[in-house]
MARTI-147428 format. One record per residue: x, y, z of N, C-alpha, C in turn; residue in three letters. Coordinates in pm, whole numbers, plus 50000, padded with zeros to 5 digits. Layout:
// residues N
XYZXYZXYZALA
...
***
This chain:
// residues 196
065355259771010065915254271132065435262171254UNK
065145273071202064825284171360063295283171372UNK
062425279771282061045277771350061025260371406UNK
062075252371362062195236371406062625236071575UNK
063485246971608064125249171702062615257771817UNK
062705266071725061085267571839059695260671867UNK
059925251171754058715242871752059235227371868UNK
060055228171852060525217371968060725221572114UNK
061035231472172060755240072237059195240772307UNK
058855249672214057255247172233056505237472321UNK
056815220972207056225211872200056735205272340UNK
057415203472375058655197372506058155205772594UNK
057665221872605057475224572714055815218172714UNK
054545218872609053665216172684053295201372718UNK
054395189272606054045178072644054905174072783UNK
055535182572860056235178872969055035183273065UNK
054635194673005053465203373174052865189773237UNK
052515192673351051905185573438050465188273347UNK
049745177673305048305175973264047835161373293UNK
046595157873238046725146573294046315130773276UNK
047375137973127048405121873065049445120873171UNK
050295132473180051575130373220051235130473412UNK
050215132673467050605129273608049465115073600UNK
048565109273552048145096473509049655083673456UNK
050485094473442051785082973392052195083673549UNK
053015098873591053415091773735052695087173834UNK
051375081673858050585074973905050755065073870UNK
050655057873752050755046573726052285042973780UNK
053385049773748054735047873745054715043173920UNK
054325050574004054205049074141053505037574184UNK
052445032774169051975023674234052025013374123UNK
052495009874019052384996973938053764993673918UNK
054925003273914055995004773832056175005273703UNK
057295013873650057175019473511057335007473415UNK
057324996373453057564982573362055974982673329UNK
055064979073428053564979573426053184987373373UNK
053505000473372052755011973306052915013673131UNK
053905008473085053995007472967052995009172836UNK
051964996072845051054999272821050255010272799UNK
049965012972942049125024872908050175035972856UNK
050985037472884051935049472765051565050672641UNK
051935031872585051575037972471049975039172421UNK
049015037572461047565043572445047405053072453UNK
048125062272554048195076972560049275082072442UNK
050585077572379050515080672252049665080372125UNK
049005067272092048685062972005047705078272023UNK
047225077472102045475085072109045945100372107UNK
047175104672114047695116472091047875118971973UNK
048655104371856048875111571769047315111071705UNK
046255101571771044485104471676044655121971685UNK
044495123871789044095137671860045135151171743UNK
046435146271700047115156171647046585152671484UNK
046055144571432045525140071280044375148071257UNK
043365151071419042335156171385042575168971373UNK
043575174371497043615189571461044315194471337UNK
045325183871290046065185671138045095188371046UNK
044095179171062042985181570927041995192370950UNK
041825197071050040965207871018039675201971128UNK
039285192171151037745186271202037925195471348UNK
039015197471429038835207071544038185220771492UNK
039015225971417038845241071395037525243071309UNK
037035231571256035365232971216034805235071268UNK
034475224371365033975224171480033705235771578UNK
034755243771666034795255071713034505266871621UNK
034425265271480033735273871412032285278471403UNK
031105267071501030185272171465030205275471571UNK
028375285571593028055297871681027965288971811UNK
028425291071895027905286672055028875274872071UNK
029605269572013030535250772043031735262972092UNK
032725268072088034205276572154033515276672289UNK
032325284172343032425293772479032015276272568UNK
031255269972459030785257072598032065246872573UNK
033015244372501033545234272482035075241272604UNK
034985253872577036035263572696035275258372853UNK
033945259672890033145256272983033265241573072UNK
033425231772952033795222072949034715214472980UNK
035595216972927037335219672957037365226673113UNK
037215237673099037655241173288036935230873389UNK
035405226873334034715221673477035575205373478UNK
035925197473359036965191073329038275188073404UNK
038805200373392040185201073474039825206073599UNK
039595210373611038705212073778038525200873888UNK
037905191073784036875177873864038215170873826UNK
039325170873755040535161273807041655169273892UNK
041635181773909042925185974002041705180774129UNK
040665181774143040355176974270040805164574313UNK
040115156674183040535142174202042105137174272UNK
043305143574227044415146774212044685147274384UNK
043935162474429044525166374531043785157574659UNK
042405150474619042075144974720042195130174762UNK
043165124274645043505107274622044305104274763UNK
043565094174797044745088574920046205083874877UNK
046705083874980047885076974948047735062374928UNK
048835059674834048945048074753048555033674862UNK
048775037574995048705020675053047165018675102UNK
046265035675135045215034675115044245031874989UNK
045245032174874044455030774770043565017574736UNK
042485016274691041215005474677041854993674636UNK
042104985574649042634972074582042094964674466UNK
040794972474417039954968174314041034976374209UNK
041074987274207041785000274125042754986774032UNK
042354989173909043654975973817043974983273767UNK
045124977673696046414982073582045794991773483UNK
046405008973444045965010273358046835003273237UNK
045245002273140045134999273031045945006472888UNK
046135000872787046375007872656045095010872594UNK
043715005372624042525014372597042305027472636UNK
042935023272793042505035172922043335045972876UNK
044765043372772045635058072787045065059872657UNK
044705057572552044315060272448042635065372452UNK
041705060372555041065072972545041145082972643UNK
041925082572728042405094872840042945106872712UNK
043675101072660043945111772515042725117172419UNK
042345112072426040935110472321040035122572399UNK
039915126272501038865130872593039885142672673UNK
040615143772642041905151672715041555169372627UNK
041185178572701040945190872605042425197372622UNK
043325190472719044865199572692045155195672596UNK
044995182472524045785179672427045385185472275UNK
044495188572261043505193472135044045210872178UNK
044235216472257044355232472280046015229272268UNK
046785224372293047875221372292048705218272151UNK
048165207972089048035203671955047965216771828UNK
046425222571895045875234171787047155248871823UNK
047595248971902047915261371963049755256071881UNK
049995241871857051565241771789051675243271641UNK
050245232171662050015231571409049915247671391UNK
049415256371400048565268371405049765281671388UNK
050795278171518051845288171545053235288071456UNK
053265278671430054545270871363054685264471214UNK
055785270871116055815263271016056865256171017UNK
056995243870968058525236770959058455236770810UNK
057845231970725058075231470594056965246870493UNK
057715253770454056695266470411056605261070286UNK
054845262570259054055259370131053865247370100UNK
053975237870188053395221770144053155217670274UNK
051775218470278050885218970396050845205070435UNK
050865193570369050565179470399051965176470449UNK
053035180170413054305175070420054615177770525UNK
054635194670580054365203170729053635198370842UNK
052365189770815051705183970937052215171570939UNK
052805164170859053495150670917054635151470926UNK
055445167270975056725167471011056315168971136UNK
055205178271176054955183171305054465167771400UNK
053635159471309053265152471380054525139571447UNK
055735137871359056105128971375057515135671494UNK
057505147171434058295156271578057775150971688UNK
056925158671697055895158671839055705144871928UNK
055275132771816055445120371857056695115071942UNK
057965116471857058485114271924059005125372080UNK
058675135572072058765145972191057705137872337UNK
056975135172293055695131972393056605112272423UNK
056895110872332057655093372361058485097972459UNK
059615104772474060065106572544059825116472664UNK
058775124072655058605127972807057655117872898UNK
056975112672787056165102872873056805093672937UNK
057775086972909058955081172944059375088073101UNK
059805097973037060375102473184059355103573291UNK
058155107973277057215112873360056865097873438UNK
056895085173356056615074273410057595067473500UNK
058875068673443059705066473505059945070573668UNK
059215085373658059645097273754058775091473857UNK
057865086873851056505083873880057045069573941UNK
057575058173902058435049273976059215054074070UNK
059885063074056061065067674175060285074074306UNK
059095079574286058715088474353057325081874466UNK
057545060974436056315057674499056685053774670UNK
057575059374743057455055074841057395068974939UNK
057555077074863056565096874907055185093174880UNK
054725086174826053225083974782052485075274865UNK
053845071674939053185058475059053175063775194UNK
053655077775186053705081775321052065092375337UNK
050995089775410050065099575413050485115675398UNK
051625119975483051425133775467052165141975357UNK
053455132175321053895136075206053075136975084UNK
052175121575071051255124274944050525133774950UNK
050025135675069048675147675067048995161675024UNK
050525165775040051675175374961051715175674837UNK
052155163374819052655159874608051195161074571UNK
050425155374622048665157074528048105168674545UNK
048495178274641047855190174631048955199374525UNK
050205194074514050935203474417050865199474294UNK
050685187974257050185181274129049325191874069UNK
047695188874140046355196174155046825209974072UNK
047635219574173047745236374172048615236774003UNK
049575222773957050465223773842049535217373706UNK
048365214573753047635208573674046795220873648UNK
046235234373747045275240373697046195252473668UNK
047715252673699048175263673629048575257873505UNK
048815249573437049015242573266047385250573192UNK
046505243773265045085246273207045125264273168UNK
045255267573290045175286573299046255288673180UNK
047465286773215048455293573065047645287172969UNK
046855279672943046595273772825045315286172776UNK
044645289672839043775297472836043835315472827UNK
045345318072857045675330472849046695333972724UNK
***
C-alpha cells in the first residue's frame, strides 16, 4: 500500500505538470470548449498508454542503451521543449488566432503523445522507481499502467476543463501575453526537474 500511495503521488504530480499534452488540452479547452476538445483527450490518452507499453517492455531502455542515442535523444528533447515554450509564449491571443487553425484531432492527441519526450522520461522515471506488485513483473506493469491511465483521465479532464474557464483571459491581448509567457517558464521548469 505504501509504494501504491507513492506511486500515485508521483504519477498525479507529473501527469498534472504543465507539459505539452496538458497545456495543448487548456488550449484546446479555451478556444474550442472542453465539449470540442474531447476528442483530442482521448488521443492523447490512447497514445500515452502506447508510450507507457513501450517503456513497460523494455524497447525505450534498449534503445538508450546503445553508444551515442541518451546524449542526442537528451539534445533532442531540450531543443524540443524549447521550440514549444516559445511557441507557447509567443501565440497570439485567441481572437487573433488564424481562422484556418481546426479542431484538434484524436490523431493529433495521440501523436502529440507519441512524439512527447516528457512522457517517455516521465513514464521511464515511474515503471523504474516503483513496485506495486513485488516479483511478478507482467502483473506490476499492468497495475502501473492501468493506475496511471486512469491518473492522466482525470487530470486531463481537469486541465481541459481549466482551459474552458480560462478562455476569455486568452481573449484579452495583455493578459494572454502573461498566461503564455507563464505557461512557457512552467513548461521549461517540468522539462528541467525532469532532467535533474
Amino acid at each position: 500500500m505504501e509504494g501504491l500511495i507513492g506511486f500515485v503521488t508521483a504519477a498525479t504530480a507529473l501527469a498534472g505538470s504543465p507539459g505539452p499534452a496538458t497545456l495543448s488540452l487548456a488550449a484546446a479547452g479555451a478556444t474550442y470548449g472542453p465539449r470540442r476538445g474531447i476528442a483530442f483527450m482521448a488521443g492523447i490518452l490512447v497514445g500515452m498508454v502506447a508510450v507507457m507499453a513501450i517503456v513497460a517492455t523494455g524497447v525505450t531502455q534498449a534503445l538508450l542503451a546503445m553508444p551515442g542515442i541518451a546524449p542526442a535523444v537528451t539534445l533532442l528533447a531540450a531543443g524540443y521543449f524549447l521550440y514549444l515554450a516559445f511557441r507557447i509564449a509567443t501565440a497570439p491571443p485567441l481572437r487573433d488566432a488564424h481562422p484556418s487553425l481546426g479542431l484538434p484531432t484524436f490523431s493529433g492527441g495521440m501523436l502529440l503523445s507519441l512524439i512527447n519526450p516528457k512522457g517517455y522520461a516521465a513514464m521511464a522515471g515511474l515503471f523504474s522507481s516503483f513496485n506495486l506488485l513485488d516479483q511478478r513483473g507482467t502483473a506490476d506493469a499492468v497495475a502501473k499502467v492501468i493506475v496511471v491511465t486512469v491518473i492522466i483521465s482525470m487530470v486531463n479532464t481537469l486541465w481541459l476543463i481549466g482551459g474552458g474557464a480560462m478562455t476569455r483571459y486568452f481573449r484579452n491581448p495583455r493578459v494572454s501575453r502573461a498566461l503564455n509567457i507563464l505557461f512557457a517558464l512552467l513548461l521549461l521548469g517540468s522539462a528541467l526537474a525532469l532532467w535533474l
